[in-house]
N, CA, C and O atoms as a printed pandas DataFrame, in Angstrom:
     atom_number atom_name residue_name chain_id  residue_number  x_coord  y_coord  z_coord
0              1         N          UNK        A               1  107.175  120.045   76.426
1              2        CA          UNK        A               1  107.224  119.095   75.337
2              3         C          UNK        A               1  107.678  117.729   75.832
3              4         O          UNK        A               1  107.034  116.725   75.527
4              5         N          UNK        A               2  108.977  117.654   76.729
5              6        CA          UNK        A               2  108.938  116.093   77.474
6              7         C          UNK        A               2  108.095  115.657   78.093
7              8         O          UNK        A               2  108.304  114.483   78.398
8              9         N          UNK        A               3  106.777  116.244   78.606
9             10        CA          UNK        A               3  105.314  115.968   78.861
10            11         C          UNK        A               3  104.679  114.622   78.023
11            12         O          UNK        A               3  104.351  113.436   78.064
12            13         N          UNK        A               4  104.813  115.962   77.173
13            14        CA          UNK        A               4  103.684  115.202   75.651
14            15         C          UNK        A               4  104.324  114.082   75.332
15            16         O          UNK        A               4  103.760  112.994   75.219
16            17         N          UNK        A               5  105.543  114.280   75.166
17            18        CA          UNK        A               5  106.722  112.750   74.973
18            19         C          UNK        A               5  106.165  111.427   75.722
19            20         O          UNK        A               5  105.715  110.355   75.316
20            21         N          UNK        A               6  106.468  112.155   77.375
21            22        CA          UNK        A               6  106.634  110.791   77.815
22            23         C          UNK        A               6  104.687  110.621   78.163
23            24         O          UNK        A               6  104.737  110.586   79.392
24            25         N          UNK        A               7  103.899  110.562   77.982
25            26        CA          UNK        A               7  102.485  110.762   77.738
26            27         C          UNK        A               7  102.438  110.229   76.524
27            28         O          UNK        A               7  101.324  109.706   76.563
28            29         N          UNK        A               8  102.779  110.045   75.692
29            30        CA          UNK        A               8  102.096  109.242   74.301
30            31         C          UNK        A               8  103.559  107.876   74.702
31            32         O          UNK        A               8  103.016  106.824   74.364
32            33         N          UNK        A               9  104.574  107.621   75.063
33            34        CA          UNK        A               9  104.950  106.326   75.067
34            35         C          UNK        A               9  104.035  106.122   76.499
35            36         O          UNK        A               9  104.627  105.132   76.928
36            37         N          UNK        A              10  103.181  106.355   77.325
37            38        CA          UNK        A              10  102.179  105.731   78.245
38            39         C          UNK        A              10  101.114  105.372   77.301
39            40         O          UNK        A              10  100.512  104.319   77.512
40            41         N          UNK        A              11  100.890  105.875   76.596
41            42        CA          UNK        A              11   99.456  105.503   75.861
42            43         C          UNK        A              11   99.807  104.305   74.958
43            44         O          UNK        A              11   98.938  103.447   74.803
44            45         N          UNK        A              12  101.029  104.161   74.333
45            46        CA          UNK        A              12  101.247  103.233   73.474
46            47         C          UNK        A              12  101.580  102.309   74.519
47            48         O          UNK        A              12  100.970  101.288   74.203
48            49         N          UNK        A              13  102.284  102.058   75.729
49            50        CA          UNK        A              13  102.140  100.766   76.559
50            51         C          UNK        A              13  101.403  100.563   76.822
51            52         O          UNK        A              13  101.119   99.397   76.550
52            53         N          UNK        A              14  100.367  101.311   77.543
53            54        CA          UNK        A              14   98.975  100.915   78.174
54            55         C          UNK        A              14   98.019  100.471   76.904
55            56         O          UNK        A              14   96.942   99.915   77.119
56            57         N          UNK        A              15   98.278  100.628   76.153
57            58        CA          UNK        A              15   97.639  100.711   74.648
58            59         C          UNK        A              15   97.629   99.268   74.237
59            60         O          UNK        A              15   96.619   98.565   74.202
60            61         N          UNK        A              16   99.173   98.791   73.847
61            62        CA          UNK        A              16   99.441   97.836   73.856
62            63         C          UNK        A              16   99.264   96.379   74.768
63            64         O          UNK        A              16   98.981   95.204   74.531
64            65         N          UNK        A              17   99.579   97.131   75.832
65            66        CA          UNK        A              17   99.173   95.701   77.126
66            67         C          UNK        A              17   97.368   95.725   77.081
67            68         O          UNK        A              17   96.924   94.737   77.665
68            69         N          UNK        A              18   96.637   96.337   76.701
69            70        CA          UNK        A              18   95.727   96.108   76.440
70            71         C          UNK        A              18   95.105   94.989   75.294
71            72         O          UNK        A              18   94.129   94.259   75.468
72            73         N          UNK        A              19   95.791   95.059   74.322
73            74        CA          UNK        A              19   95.716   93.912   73.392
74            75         C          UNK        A              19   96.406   92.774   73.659
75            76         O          UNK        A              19   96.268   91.672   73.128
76            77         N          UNK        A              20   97.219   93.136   74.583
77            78        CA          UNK        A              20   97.901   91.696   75.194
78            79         C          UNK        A              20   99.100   91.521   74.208
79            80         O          UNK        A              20   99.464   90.389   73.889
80            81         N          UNK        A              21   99.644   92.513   73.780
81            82        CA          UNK        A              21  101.047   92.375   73.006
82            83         C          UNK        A              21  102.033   93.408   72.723
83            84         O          UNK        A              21  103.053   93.390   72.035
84            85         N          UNK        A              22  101.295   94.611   73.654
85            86        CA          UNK        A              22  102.087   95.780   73.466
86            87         C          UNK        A              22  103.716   95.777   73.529
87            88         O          UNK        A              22  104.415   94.789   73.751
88            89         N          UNK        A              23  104.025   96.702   73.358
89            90        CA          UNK        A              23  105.609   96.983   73.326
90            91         C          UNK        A              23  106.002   97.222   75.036
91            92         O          UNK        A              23  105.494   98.030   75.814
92            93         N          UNK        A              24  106.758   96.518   75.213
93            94        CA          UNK        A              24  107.582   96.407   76.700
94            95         C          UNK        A              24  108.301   97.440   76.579
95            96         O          UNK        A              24  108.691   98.056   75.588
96            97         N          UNK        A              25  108.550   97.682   78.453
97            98        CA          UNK        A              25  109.577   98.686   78.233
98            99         C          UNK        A              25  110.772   98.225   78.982
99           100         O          UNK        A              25  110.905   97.691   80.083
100          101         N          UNK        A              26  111.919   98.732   77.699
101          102        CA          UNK        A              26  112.792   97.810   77.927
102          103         C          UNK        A              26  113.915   97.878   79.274
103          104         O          UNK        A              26  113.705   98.688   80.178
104          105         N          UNK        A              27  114.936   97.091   79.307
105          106        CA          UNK        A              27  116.235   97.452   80.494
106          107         C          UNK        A              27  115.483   97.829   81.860
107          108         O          UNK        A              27  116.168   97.850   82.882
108          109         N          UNK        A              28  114.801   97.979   81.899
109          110        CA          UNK        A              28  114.250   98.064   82.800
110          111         C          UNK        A              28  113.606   99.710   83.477
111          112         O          UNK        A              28  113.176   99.941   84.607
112          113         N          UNK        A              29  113.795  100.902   81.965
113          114        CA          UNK        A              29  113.395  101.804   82.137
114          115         C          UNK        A              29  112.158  102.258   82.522
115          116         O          UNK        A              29  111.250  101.428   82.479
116          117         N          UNK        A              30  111.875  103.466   82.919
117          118        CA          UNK        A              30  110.707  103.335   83.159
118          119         C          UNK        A              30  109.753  105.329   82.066
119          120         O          UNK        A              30  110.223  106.396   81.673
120          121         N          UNK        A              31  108.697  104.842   82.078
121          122        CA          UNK        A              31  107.568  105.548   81.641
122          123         C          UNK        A              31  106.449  106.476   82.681
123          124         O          UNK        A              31  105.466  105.950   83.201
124          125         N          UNK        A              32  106.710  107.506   82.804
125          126        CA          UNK        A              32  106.132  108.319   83.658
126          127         C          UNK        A              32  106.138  107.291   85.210
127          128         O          UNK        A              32  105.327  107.084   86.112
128          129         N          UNK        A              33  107.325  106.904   84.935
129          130        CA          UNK        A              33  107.574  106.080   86.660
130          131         C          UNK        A              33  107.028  105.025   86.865
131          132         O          UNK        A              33  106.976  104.699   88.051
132          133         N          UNK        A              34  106.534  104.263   86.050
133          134        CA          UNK        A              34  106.298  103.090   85.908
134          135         C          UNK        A              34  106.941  102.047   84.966
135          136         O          UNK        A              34  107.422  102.427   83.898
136          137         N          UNK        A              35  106.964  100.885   85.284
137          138        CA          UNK        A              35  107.601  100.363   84.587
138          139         C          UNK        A              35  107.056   99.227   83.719
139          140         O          UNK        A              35  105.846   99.401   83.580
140          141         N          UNK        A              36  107.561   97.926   82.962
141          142        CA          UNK        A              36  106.116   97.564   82.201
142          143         C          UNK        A              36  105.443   96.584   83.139
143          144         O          UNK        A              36  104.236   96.383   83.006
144          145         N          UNK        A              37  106.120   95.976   84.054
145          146        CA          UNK        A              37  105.245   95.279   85.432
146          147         C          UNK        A              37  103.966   96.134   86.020
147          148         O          UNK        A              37  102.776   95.923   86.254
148          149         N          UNK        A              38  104.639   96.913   86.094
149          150        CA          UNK        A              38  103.379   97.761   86.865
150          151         C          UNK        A              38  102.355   98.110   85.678
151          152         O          UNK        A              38  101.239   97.683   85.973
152          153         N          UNK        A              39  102.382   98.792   84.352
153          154        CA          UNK        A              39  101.611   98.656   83.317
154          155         C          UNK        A              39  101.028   97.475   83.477
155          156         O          UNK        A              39   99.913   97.653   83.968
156          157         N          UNK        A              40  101.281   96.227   83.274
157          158        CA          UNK        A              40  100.707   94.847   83.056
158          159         C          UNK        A              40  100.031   94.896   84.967
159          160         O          UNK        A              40  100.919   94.048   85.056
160          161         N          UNK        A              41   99.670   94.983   85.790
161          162        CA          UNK        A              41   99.602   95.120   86.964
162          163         C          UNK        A              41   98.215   96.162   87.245
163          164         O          UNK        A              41   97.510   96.320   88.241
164          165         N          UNK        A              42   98.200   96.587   86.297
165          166        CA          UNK        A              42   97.351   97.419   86.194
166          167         C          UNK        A              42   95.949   97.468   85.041
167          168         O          UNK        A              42   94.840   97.976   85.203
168          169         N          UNK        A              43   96.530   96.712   83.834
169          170        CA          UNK        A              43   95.821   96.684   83.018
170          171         C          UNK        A              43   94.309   96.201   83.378
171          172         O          UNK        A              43   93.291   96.888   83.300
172          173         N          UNK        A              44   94.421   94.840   83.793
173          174        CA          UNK        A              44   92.958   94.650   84.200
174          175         C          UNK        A              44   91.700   95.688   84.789
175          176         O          UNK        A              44   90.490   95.491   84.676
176          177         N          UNK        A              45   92.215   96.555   85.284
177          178        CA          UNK        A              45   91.303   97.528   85.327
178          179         C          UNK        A              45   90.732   98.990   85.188
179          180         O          UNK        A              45   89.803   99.638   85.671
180          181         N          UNK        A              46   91.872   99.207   84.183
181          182        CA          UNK        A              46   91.529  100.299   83.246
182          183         C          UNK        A              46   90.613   99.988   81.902
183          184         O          UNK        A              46   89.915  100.843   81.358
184          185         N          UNK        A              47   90.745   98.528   81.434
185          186        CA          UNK        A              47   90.045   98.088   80.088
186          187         C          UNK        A              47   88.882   98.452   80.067
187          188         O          UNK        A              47   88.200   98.193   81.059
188          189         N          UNK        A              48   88.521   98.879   79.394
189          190        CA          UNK        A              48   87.137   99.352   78.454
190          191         C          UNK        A              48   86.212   98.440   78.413
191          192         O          UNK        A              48   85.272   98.739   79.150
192          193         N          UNK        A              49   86.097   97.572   77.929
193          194        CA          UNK        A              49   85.094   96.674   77.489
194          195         C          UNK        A              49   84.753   95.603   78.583
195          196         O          UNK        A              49   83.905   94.725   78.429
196          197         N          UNK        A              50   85.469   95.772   79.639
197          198        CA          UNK        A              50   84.868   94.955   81.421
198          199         C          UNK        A              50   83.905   95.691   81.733
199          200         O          UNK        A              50   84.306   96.804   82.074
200          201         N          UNK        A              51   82.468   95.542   81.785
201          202        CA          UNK        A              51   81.560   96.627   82.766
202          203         C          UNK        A              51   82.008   96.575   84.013
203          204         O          UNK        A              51   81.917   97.620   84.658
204          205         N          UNK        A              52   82.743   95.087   84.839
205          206        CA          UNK        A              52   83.094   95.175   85.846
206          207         C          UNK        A              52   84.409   94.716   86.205
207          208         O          UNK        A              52   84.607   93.519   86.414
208          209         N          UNK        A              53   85.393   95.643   86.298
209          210        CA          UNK        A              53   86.485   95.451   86.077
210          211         C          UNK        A              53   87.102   95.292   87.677
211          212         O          UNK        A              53   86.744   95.899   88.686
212          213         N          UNK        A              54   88.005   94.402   87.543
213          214        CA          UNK        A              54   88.813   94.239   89.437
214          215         C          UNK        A              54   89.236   95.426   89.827
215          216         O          UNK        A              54   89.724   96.361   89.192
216          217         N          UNK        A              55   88.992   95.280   90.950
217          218        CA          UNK        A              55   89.947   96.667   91.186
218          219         C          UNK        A              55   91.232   96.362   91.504
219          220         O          UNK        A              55   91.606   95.194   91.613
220          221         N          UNK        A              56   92.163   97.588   91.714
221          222        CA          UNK        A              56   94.184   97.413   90.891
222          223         C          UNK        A              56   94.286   96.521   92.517
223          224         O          UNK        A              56   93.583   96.349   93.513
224          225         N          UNK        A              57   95.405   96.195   92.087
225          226        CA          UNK        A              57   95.851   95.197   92.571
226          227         C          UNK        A              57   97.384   95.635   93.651
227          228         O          UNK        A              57   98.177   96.414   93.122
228          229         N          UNK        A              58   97.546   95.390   94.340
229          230        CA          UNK        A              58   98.300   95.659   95.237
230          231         C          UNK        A              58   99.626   96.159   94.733
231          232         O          UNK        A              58  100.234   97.173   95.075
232          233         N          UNK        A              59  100.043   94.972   93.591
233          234        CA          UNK        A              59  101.526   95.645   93.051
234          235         C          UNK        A              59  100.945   96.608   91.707
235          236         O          UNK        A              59  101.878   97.097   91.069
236          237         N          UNK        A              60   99.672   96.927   91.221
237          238        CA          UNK        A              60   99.391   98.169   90.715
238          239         C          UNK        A              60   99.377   99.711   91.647
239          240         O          UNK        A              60   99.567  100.887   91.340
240          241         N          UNK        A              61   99.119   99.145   92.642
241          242        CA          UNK        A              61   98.864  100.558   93.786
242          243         C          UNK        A              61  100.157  100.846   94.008
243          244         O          UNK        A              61  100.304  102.062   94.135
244          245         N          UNK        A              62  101.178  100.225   94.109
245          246        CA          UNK        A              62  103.186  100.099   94.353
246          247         C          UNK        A              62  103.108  101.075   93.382
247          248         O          UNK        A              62  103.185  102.288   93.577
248          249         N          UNK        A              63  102.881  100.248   91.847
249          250        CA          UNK        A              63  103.465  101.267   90.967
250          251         C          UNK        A              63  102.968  101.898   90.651
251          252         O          UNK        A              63  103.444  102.372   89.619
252          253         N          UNK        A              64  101.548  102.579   91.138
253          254        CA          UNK        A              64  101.289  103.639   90.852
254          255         C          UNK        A              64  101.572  105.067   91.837
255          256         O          UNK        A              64  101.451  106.280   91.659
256          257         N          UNK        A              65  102.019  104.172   92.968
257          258        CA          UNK        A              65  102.610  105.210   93.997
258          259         C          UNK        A              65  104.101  105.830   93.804
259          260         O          UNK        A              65  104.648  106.756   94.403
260          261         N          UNK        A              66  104.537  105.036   92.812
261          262        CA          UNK        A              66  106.146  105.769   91.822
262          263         C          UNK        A              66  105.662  106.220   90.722
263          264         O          UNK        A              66  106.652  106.447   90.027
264          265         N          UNK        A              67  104.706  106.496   90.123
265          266        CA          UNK        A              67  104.074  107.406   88.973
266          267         C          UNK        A              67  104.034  108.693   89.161
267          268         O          UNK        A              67  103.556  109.300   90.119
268          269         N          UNK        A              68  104.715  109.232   87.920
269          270        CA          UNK        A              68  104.143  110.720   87.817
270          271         C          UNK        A              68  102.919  110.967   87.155
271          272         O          UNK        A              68  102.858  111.122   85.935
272          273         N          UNK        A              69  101.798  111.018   88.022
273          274        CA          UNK        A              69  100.216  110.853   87.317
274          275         C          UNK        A              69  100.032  111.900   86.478
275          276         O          UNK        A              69   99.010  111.868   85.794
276          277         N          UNK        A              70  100.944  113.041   86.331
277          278        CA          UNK        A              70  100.096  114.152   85.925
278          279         C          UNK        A              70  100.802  113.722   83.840
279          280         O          UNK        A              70  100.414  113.963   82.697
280          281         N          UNK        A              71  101.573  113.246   84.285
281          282        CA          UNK        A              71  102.041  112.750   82.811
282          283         C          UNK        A              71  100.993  112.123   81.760
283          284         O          UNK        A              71  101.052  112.233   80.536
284          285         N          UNK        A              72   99.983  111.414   82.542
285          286        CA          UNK        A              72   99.051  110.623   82.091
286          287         C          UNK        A              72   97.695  111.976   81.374
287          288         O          UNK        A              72   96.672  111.775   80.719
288          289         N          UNK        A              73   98.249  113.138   81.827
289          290        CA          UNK        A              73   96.781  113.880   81.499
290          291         C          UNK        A              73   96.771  113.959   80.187
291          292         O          UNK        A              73   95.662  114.292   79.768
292          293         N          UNK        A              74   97.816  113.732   79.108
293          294        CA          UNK        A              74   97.860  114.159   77.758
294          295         C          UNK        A              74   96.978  113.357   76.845
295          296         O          UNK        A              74   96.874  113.523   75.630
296          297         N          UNK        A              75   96.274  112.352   77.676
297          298        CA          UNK        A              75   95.801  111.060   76.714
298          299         C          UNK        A              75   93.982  111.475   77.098
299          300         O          UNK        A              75   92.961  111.158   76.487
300          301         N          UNK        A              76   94.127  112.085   78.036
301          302        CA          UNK        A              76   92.375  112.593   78.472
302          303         C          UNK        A              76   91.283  112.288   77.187
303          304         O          UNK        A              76   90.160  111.783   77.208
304          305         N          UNK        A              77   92.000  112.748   76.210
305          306        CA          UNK        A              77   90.587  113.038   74.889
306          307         C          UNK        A              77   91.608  112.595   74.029
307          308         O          UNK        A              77   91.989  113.368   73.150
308          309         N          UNK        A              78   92.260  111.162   74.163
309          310        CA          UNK        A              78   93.096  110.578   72.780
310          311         C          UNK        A              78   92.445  109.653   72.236
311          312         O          UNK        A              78   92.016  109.087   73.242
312          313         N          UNK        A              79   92.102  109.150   71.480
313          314        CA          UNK        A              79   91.589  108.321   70.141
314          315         C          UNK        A              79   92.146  107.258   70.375
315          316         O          UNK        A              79   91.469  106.231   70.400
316          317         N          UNK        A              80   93.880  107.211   70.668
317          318        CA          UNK        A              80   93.748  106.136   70.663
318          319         C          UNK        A              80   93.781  105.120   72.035
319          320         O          UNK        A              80   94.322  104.015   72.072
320          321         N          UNK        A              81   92.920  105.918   73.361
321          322        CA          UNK        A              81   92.734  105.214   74.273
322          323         C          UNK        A              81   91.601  104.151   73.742
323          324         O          UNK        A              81   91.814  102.944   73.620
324          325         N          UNK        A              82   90.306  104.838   73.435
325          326        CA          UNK        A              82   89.462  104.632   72.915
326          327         C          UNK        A              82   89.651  103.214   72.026
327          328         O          UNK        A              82   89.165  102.103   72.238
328          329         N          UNK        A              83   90.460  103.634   71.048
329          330        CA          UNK        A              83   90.810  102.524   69.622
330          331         C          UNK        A              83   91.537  101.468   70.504
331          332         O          UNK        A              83   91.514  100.373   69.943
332          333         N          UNK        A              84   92.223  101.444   71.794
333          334        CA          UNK        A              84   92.715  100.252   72.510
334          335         C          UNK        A              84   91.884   99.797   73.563
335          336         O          UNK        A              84   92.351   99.025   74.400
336          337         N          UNK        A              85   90.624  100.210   73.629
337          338        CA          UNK        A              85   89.711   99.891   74.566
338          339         C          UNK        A              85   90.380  100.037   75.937
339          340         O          UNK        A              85   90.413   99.019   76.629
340          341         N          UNK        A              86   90.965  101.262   76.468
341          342        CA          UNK        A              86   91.364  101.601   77.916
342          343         C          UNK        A              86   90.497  102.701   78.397
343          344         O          UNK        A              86   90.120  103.472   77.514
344          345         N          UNK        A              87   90.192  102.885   79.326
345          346        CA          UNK        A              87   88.452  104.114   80.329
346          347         C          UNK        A              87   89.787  104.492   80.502
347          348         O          UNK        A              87   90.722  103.818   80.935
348          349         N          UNK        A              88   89.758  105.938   80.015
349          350        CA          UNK        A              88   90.482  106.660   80.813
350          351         C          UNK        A              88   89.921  107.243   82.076
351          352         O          UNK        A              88   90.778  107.443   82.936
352          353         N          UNK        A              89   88.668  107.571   82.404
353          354        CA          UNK        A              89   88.232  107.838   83.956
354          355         C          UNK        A              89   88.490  106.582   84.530
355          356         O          UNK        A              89   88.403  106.711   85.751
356          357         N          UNK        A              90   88.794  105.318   84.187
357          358        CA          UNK        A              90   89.301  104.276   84.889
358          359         C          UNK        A              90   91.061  104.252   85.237
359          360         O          UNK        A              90   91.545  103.712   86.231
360          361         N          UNK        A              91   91.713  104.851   84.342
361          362        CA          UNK        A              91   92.893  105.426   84.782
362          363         C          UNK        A              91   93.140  106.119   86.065
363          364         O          UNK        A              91   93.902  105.902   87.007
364          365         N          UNK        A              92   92.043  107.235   85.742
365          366        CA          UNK        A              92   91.926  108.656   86.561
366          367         C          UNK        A              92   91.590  108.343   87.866
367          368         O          UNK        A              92   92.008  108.924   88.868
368          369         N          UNK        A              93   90.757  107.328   87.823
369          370        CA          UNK        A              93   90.585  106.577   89.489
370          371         C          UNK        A              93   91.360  105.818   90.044
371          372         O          UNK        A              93   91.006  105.428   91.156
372          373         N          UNK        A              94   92.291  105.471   89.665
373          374        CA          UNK        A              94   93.071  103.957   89.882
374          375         C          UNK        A              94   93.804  104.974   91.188
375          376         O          UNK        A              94   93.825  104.238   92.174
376          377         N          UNK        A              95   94.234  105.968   91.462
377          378        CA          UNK        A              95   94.964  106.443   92.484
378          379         C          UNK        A              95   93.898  106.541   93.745
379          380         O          UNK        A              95   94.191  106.131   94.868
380          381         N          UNK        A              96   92.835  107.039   93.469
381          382        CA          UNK        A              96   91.451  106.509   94.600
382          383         C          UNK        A              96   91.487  105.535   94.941
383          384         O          UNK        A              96   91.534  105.422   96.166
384          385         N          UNK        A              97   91.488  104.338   94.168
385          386        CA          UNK        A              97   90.648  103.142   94.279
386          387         C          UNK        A              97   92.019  102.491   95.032
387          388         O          UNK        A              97   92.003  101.372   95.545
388          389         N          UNK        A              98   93.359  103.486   95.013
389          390        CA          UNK        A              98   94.240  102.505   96.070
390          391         C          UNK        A              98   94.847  103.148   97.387
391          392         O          UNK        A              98   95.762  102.787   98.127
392          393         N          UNK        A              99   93.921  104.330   97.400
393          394        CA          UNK        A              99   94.317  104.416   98.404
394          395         C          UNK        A              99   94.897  105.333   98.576
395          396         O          UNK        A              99   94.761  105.698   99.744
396          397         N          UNK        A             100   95.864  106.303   97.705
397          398        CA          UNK        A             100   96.748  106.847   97.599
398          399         C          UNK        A             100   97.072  108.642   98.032
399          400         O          UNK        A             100   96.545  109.586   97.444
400          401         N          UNK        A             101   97.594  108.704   98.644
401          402        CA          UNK        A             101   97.797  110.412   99.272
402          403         C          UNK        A             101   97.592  111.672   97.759
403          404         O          UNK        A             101   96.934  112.712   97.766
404          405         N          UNK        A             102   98.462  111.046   96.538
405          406        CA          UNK        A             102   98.380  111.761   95.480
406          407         C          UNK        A             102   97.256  111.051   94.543
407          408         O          UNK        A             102   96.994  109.868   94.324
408          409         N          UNK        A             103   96.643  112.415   94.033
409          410        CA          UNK        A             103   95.897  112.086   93.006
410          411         C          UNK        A             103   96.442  113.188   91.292
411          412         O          UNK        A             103   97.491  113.733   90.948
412          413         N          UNK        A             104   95.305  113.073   90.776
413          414        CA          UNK        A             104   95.653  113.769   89.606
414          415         C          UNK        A             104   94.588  114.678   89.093
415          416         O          UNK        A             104   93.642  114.522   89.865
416          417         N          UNK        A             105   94.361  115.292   88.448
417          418        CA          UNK        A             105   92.913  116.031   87.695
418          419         C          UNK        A             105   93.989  116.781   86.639
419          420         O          UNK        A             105   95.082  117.344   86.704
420          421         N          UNK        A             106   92.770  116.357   85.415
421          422        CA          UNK        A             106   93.480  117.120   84.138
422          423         C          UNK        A             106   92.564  117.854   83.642
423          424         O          UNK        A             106   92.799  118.556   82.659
């Protein structure tokens, strides 16, 4: 159940920094090991509605190398990735596309 928890406050940041006003996370806590720098760091290329989106960016690959990716699987088939215009197979790649020893599959 702290899964599902911390998996829907990822969807509502990533959710949010997608509209460009989401909810920060605050003190400097962090969300399945990320924090909201690295969220914002990342956004550009998970968005939905880029056919061609950048690929992550150096301090996205940082923080996605302190992520617990598997946290992220709860949003696979969520509505409201979709309703915030975020690819979740653009999520699902972002650990490929940097490079990274860990990956994820949900």
């Amino acid at each position: 159940m702290e899964g599902y928890a911390k998996l829907m406050i990822v969807t509502m940041v990533v959710a949010g920094l997608a509209l460009g006003s989401g909810p920060m996370v605050a003190n400097g806590q962090k969300v399945c090991g990320m924090n909201n720098e690295g969220f914002k760091a990342c956004q550009p290329s998970v968005t939905a509605g880029n056919p061609s989106p950048p690929p992550p960016s150096a301090s996205c690959c940082m923080a996605l190398n302190e992520a617990d990716l598997t946290c992220l699987c709860f949003f696979k088939n969520s509505k409201l990735m979709n309703d915030y215009g975020i690819d979740f197979n653009r999520v699902k790649d972002l650990p490929v596309q940097c490079n990274l020893t860990k990956s994820f599959n949900c």
